[in-house]
VMD Tcl script that draws the C-alpha trace (Angstrom):
set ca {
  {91.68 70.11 73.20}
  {94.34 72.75 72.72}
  {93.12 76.11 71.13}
  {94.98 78.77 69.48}
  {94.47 82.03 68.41}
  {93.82 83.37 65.11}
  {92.17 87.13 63.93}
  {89.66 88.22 65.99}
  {86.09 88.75 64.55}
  {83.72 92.33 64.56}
  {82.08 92.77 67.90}
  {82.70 92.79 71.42}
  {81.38 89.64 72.06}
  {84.96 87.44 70.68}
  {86.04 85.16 73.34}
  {89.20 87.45 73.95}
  {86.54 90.34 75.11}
  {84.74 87.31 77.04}
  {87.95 86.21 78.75}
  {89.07 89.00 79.44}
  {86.44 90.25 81.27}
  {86.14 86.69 83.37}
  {89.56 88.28 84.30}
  {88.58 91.50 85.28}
  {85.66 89.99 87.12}
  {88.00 87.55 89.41}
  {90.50 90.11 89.90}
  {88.10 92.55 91.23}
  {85.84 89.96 93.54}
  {89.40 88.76 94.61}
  {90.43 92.60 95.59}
  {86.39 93.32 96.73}
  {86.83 90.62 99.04}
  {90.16 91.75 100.79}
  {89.12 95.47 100.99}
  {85.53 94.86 103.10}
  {87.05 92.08 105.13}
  {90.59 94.32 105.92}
  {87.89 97.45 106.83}
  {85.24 95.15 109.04}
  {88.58 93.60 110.79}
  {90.18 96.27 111.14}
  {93.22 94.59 109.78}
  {96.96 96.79 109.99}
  {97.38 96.78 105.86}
  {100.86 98.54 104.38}
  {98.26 100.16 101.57}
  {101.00 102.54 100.37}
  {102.97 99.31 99.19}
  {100.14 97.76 98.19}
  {99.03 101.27 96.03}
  {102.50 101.02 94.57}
  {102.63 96.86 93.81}
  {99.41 97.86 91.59}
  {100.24 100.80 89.30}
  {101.15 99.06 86.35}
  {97.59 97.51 86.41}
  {95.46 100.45 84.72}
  {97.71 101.00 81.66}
  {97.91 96.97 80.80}
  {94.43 96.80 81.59}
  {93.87 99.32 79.31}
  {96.12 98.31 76.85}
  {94.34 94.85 77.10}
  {91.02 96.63 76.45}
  {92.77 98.63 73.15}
  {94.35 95.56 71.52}
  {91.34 93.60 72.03}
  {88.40 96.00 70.55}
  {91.13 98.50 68.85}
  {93.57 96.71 66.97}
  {91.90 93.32 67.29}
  {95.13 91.43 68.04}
  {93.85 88.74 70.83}
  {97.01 87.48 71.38}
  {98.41 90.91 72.36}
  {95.37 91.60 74.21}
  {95.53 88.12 76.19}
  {99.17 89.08 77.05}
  {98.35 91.63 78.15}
  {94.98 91.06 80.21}
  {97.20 88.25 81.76}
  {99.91 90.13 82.78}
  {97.44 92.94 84.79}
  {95.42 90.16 86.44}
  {98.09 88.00 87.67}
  {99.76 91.07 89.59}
  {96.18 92.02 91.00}
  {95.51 88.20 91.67}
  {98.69 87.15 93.23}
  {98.77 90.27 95.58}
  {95.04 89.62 96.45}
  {94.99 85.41 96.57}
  {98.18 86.63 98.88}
  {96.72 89.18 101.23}
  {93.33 86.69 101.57}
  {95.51 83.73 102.92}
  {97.04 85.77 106.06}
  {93.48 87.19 106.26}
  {92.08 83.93 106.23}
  {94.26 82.85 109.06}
  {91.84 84.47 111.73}
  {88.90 82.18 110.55}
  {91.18 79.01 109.96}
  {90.41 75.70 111.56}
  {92.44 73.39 113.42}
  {96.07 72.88 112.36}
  {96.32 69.14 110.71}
  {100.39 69.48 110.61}
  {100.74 66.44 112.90}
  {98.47 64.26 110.94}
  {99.63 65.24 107.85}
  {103.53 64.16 109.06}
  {101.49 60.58 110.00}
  {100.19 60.18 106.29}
  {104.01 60.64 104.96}
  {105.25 57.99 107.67}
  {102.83 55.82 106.50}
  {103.88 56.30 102.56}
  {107.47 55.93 103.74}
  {108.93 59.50 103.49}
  {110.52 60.49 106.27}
  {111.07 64.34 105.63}
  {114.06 64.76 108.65}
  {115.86 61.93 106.70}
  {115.49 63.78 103.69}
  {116.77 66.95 104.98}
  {119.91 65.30 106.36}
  {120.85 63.99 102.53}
  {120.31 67.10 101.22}
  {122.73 68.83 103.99}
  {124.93 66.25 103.02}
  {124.76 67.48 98.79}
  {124.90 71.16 99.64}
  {125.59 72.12 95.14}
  {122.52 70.01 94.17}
  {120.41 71.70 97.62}
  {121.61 75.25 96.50}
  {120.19 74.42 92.55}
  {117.35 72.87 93.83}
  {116.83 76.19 95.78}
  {117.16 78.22 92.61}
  {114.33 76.10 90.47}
  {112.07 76.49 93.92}
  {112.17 80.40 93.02}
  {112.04 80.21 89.49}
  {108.67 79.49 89.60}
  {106.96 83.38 89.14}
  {109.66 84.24 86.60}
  {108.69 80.98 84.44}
  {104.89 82.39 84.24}
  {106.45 85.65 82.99}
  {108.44 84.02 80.55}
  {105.77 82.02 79.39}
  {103.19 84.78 79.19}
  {105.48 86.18 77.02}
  {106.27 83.41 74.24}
  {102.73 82.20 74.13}
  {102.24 85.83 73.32}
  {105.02 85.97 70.94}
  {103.67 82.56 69.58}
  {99.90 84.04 69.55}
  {98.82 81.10 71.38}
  {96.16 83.05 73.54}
  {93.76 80.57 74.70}
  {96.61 79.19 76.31}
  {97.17 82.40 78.22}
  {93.62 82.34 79.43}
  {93.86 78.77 80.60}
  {97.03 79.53 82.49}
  {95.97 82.19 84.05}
  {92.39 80.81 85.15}
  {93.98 77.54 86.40}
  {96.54 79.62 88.15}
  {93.63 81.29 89.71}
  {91.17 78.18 90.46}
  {94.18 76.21 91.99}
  {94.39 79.09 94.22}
  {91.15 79.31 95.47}
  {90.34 75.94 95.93}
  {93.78 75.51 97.49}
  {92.99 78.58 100.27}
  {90.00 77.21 100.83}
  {90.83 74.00 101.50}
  {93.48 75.62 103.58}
  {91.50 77.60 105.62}
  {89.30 74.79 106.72}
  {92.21 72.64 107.84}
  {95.51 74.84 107.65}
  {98.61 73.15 107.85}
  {102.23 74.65 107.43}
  {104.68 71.89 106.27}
  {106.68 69.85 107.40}
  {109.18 72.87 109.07}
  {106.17 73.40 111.72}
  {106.38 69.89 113.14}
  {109.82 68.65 112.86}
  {113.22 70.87 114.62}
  {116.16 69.80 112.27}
  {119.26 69.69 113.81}
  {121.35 72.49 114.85}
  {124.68 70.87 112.10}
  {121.76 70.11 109.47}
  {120.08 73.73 109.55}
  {123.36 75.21 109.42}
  {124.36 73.51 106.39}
  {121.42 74.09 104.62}
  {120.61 77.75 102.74}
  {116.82 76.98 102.84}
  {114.36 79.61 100.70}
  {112.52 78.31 104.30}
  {113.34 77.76 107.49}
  {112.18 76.10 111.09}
  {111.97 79.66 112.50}
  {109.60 80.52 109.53}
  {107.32 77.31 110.40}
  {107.01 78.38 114.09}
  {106.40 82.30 113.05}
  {102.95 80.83 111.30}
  {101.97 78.55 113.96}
  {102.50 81.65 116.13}
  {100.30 84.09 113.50}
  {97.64 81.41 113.56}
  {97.32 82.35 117.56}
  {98.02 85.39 117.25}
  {96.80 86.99 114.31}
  {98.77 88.24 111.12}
  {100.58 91.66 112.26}
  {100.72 94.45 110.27}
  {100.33 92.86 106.34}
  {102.90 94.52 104.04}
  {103.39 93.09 100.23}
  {107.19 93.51 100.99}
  {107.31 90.63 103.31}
  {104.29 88.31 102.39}
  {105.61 84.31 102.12}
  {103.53 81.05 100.82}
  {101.82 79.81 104.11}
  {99.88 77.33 103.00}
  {101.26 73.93 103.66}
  {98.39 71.43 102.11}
  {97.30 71.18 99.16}
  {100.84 72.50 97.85}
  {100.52 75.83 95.65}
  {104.21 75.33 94.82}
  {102.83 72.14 93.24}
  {100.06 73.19 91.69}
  {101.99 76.10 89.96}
  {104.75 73.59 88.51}
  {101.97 71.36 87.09}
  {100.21 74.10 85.45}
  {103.38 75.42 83.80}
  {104.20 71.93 82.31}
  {100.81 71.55 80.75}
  {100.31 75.44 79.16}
  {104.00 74.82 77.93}
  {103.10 71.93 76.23}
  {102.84 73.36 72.42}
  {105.75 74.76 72.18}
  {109.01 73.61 70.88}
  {111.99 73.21 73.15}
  {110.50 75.48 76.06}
  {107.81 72.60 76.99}
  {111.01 70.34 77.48}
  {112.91 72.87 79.45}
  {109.79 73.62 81.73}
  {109.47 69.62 82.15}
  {112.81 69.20 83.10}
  {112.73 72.76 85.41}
  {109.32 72.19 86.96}
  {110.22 68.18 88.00}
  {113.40 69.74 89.86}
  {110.96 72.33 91.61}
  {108.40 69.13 93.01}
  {111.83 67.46 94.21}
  {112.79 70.89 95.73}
  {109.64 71.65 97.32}
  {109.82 69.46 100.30}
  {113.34 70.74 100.86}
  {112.95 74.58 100.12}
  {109.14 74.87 100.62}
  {109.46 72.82 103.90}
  {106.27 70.65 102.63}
  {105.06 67.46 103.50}
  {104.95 64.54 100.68}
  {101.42 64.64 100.86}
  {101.22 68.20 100.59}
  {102.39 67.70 96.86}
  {100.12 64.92 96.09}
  {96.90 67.52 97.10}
  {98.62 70.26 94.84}
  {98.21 67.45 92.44}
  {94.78 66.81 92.69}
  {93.85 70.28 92.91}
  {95.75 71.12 89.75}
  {93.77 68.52 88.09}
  {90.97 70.49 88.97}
  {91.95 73.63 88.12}
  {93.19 72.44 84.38}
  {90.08 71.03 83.44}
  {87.82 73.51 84.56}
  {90.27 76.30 83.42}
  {90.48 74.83 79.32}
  {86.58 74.37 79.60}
  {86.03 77.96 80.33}
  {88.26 79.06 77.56}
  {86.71 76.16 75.35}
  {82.73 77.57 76.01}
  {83.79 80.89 75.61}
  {85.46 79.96 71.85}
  {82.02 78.22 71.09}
  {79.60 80.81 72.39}
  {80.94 83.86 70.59}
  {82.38 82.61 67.75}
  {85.91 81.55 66.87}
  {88.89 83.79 67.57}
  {90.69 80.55 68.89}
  {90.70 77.55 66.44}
  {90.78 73.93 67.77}
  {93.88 72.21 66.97}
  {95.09 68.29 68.33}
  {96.16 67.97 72.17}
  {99.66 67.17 72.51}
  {99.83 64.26 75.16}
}
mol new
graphics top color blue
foreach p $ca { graphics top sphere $p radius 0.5 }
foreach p [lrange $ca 0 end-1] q [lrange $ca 1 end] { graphics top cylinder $p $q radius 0.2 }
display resetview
């Protein structure tokens, strides 16, 4: 079921006030989390950046807060929730990954590599034919890192298009696909593809990777050695399986699904990122079918949240057909 938002009712209990404060309340175990375990290991943390990366969070939270019991506009107020948790969330889910490195388990790379021999993908093979189409690598590169300024985008016109449940479920699928993709992470971490297999000194050079074979070893090496001094300005994607790149292009196909012409474009974009991600994101094939799975996950447990929290307080968001 696909809800949408309509006026907001008296009270603070309307699902945007719920929603928003399941939000709040992920953000801030999310940022709890990384401040006690940073202290207790004594981590090196770049908190100036960090200080800096967050500023804009207390005036949209706020703003999020106004809208909401204020002006009673939800969609506003869902914007705008949405827009201070993901930079809290994606800083924090971040930082907890390369924190998470000093617990991880054993590294499953190699096994990983087996599983794709045994589907038939042979990622080496597939690097060499993309060396060999460097104009279709190089756009395949640029829907790889279109991926954060799609969500921003499509914050914006479900906004615009006061489609606020849909907001929430992006943003708490964003954020279950995360966790349960660090998690799984931590208890087996893998790195991709890049970690296991040395291309070729005439394929690498061909290639303008957003990743490269020196990046795959530098992560082996921080899973030895620890993460080094942890700075927002240079934090990468290190987690090879389940696929976050995956699970990020999956969720903005579905919560673009309502609306016209921008759900075909985000097909079309997002199907060019999974074919990029083995390329750019150095991933294994079966890297992408766990970001699958876990999106799954994340989906349905993300649109029942913002389903009981329409039928517990009340309808702000009004039920309308799902769009297959």
């Amino acid at each position: 079921m696909s809800l949408r938002s309509g006026a907001l009712p008296a009270g603070s209990d309307a699902p945007s006030a719920i929603l928003n404060r399941i939000l709040f309340a992920i953000g801030a175990a999310i940022a709890g989390v990384d401040i006690v375990w940073t202290i207790a290991g004594h981590f090196a943390i770049d908190a100036a950046s960090y200080a800096l990366l967050l500023i804009l969070v207390p005036p949209l939270a706020g703003a999020a807060w106004f809208y909401g019991h204020v002006r009673r506009e939800a969609a506003l107020s869902a914007m705008l929730a949405a827009s201070a948790f993901l930079i809290v969330f994606s800083a924090g889910c971040c930082l907890l990954s390369y924190l998470a490195l000093t617990v991880a388990g054993p590294r499953i790379d190699v096994a990983l590599a087996g599983i794709d021999r045994a589907l038939g993908f042979d990622w080496p093979s597939a690097m060499r034919l993309a060396s060999e189409h460097t104009t279709a690598t190089a756009f395949l590169g640029f829907a790889y890192l279109s991926v954060m300024p799609q969500i921003v985008v499509l914050i914006l016109v479900l906004g615009w298009q006061q489609r606020g449940a849909d907001i929430y479920g992006l943003c708490l699928a964003l954020a279950i696909g995360a966790l349960v993709a660090v998690a799984v992470w931590t208890v087996a971490p893998s790195f991709g593809a890049f970690s296991v297999f040395d291309l070729p000194a005439d394929v690498s050079r061909k290639l303008g990777l957003a990743l490269d074979n020196s990046y795959g070893h530098d992560l082996v090496r921080m899973l030895k050695d620890g993460p080094g001094l942890i700075t927002p300005k240079e934090l990468r994607g290190i987690i090879g399986f389940p696929s976050y790149h995956t699970v990020q292009a999956l969720v903005l196909i579905w919560y673009a699904r309502h609306v016209p012409v921008l759900r075909w474009l985000a097909l079309a974009l997002n199907v060019i990122v999974l074919v990029a991600t083995p390329i750019h994101g150095g991933h294994h094939l079966i890297d992408l079918i766990g970001g699958g799975a876990v999106t799954l996950l994340a989906i349905v447990t993300a649109d029942r949240i913002v389903a009981a929290a329409s039928r517990t307080t009340g309808p702000s968001f009004t039920a309308e057909p799902a769009t297959a």
